[in-house]
C-alpha positions in Angstrom: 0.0 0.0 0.0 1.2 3.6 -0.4 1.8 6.3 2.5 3.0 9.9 2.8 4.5 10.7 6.1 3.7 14.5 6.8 4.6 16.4 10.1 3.0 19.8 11.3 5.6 21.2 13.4 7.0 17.6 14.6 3.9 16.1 15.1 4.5 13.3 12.4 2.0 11.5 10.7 1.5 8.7 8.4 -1.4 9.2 5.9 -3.3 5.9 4.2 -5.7 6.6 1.2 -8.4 4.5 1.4 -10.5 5.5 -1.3 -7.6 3.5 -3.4 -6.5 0.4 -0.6 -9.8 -0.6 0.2 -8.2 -1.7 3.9 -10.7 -3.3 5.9 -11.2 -0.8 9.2 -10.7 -4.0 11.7 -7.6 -3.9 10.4 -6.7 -0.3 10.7 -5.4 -0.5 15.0 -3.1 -3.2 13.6 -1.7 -1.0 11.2 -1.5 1.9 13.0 0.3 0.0 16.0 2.7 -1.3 13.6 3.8 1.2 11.2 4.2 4.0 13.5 6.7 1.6 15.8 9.7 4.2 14.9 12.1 1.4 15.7 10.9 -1.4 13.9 9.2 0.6 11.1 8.0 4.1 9.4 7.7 5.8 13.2 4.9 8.5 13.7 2.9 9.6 16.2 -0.3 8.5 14.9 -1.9 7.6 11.4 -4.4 9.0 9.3 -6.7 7.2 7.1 -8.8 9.0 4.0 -12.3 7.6 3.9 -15.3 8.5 1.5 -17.3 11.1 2.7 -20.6 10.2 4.6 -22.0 13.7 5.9 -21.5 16.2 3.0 -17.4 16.9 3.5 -14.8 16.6 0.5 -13.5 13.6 2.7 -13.7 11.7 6.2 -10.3 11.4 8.4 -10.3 8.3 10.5 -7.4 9.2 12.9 -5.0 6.1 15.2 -2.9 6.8 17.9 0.7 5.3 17.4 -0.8 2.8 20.6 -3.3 1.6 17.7 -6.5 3.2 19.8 -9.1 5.6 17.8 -8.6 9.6 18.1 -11.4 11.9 18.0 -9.1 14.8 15.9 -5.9 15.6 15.7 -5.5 19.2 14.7 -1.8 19.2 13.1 -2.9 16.2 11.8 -5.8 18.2 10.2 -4.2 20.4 8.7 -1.4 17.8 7.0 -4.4 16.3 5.8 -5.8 19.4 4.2 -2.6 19.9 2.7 -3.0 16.2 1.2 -6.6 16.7 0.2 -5.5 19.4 -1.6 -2.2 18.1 -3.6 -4.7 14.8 -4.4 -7.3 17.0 -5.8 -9.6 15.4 -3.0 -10.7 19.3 -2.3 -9.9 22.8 -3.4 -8.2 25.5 -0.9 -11.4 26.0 1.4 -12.1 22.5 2.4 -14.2 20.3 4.8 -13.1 17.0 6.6 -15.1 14.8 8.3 -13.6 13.6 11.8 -14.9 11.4 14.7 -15.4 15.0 16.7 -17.7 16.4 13.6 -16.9 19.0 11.2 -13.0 20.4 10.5 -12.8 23.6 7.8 -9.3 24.1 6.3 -8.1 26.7 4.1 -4.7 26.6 2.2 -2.5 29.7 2.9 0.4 29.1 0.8 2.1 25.8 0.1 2.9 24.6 3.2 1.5 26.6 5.6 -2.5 26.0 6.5 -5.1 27.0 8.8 -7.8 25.0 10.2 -10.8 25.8 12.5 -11.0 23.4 15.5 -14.0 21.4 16.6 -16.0 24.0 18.9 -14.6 23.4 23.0 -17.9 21.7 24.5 -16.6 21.0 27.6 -14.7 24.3 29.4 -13.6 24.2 33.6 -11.5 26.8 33.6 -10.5 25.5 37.1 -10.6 21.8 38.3 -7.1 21.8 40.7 -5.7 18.0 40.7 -3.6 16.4 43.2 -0.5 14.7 42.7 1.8 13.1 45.2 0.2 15.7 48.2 1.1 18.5 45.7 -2.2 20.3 43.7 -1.8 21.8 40.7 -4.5 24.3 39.3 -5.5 22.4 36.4 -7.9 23.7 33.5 -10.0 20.9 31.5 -11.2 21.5 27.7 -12.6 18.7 25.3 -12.9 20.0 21.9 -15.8 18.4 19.8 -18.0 15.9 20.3 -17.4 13.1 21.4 -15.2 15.7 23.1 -11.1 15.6 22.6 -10.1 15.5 26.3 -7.0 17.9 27.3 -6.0 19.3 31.0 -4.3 22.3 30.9 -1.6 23.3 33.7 0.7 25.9 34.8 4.2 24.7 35.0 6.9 27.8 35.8 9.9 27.0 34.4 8.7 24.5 32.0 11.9 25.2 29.4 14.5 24.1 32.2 12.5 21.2 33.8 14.0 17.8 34.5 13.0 15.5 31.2 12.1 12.1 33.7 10.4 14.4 36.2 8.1 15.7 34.1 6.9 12.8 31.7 6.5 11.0 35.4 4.1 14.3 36.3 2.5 13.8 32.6 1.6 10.4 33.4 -0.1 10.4 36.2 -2.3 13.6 35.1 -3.4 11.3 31.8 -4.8 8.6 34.1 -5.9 10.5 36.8 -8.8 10.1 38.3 -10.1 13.7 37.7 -10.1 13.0 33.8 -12.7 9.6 33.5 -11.5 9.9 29.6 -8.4 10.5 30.6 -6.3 13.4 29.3 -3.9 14.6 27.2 -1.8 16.9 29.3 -0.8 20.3 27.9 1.8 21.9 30.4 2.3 25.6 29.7 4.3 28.9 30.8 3.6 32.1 29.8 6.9 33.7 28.4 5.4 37.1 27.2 2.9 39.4 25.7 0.5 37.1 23.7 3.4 34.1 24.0 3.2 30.6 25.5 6.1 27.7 25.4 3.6 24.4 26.0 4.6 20.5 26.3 1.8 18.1 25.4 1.8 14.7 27.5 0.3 12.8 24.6 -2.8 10.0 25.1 -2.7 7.5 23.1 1.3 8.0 22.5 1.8 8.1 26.2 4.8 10.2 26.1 5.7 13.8 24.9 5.2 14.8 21.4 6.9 17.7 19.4 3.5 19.4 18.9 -0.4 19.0 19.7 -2.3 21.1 17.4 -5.8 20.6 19.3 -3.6 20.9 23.0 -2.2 24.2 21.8 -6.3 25.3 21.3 -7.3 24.3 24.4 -4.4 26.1 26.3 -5.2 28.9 24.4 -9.3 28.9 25.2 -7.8 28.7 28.4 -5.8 31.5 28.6 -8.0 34.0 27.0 -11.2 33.4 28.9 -8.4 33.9 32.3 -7.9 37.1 30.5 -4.1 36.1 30.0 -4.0 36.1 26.3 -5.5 38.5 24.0 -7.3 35.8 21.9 -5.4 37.3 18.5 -2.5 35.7 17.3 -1.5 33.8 20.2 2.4 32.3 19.8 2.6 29.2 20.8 5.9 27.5 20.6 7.2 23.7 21.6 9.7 21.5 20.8 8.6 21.1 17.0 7.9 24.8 16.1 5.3 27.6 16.4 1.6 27.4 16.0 -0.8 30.6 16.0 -4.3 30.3 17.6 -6.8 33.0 17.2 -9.7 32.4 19.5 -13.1 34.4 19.0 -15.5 34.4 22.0 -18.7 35.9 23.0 -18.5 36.5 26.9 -17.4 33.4 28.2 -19.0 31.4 24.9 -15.9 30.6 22.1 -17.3 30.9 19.0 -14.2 30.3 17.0 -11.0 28.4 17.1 -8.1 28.4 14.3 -5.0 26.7 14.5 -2.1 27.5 11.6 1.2 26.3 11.1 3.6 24.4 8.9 3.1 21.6 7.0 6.2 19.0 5.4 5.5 16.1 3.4 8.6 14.3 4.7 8.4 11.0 2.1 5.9 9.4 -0.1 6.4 5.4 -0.7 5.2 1.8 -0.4 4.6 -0.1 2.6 7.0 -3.2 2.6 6.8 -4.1 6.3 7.3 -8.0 6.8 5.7 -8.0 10.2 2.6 -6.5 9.0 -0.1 -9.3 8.7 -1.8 -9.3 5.3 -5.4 -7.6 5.5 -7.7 -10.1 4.8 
């Protein structure tokens, strides 16, 4: 079968075309778990899947964790997939993907770099403090679409200088905490200036860090601006992977709007000769 591998500032992605493989979707976990093994095969943090549209979109994005489990949305993988839609004539430069968390508009900006609007927050506590280890930490908890995307968002001074182990340890037990019955993808963030945020995502699904968490940086961002923090206009957001810009419109404490931009890279295009992957049947 034939892939792309993409990455929106680090957050790498393998991308599957099913209008052309025809994969059976019991197979798709397998898959998933295999090729994004970086060791033992391609490596990515999750895989994408193109399906035939069944709600009026130019296409559907079935979306796997590199663990194998389903993903509501992924929003840097949203907007590599635009950027495929687009190169494979699946959809012009306004475009509209179905996802597992409903409806994802995209708009080309130039040839790499795309903006996408996110699946509306329906879940916002601005304030749900967890405890860890006798220490609280004043937690914020977003899910974006529905069935909602689940992300905590903390405070963490110093986040640029903080001890690796340490923190994926923290990262850890906030995903499975108790607090979070979906559990959580854990967006650690520091404010470093006027409008500007350095954040760490705690990835589920990957269960470790990622370079970037395009639907993470959203929900910080939400965050942040109904706290009056953040402007809600071109909010910097950089990690490990790159920069991402979130503009966030609102109506009192109701967000009406939530755009995510960055980078795209279409890292390799090729054909999927893994041995150890089982033929679909």
């Amino acid at each position: 079968m034939k892939f792309w591998k993409m990455n929106g500032a680090g957050n790498d992605f393998l991308v599957l075309n099913n209008l052309i493989e025809h994969l059976p979707h019991e197979s798709l976990p397998e898959i998933a778990r295999t090729l994004c093994e970086r060791h033992l095969s391609i490596g990515a943090d999750g895989m994408m899947v193109v399906e035939a549209p069944t709600q009026g979109g130019d296409y559907k994005m079935l979306f796997f964790n590199s663990d194998g489990s389903v993903g509501e949305m992924c929003g840097n993988g949203a907007r590599c997939i635009c950027r495929y839609g687009y190169e494979n004539g699946l959809a012009g430069e306004t475009q509209t993907v179905e996802t597992t968390a409903g409806i994802v508009t995209g708009r080309r900006i130039d040839r790499r770099l795309y903006r996408i609007r996110l699946n509306d927050p329906t879940t916002m506590d601005l304030s749900r403090p967890v405890e860890v280890d006798g220490v609280t930490y004043e937690c914020a908890y977003v899910e974006l679409g529905n069935p909602g995307l689940p992300h905590a968002v903390v405070p963490y001074p110093g986040l640029r200088q903080a001890e690796e182990n340490q923190l994926r340890e923290l990262g850890r037990k906030l995903r499975w905490h108790s607090a979070f019955p979906k559990g959580a993808n854990v967006n650690f963030y520091e404010l470093t200036g006027e409008n500007s945020v350095y954040e760490r995502t705690f990835e589920r699904g990957v269960e470790d860090f990622t370079y970037a968490c395009g639907t993470g940086t959203g929900s910080v961002a939400v965050v942040l601006t109904l706290q009056g923090k953040v402007s809600g206009r071109d909010i910097r957001v950089d990690m490990t992977g790159g920069r991402l810009i979130i503009d966030v419109e609102r109506q009192g404490q109701r967000i009406t709007d939530l755009y995510l931009t960055g980078p795209t890279n279409i890292v390799c295009k090729g054909e999927v000769t893994d041995e150890d992957l089982r033929p679909a049947k």
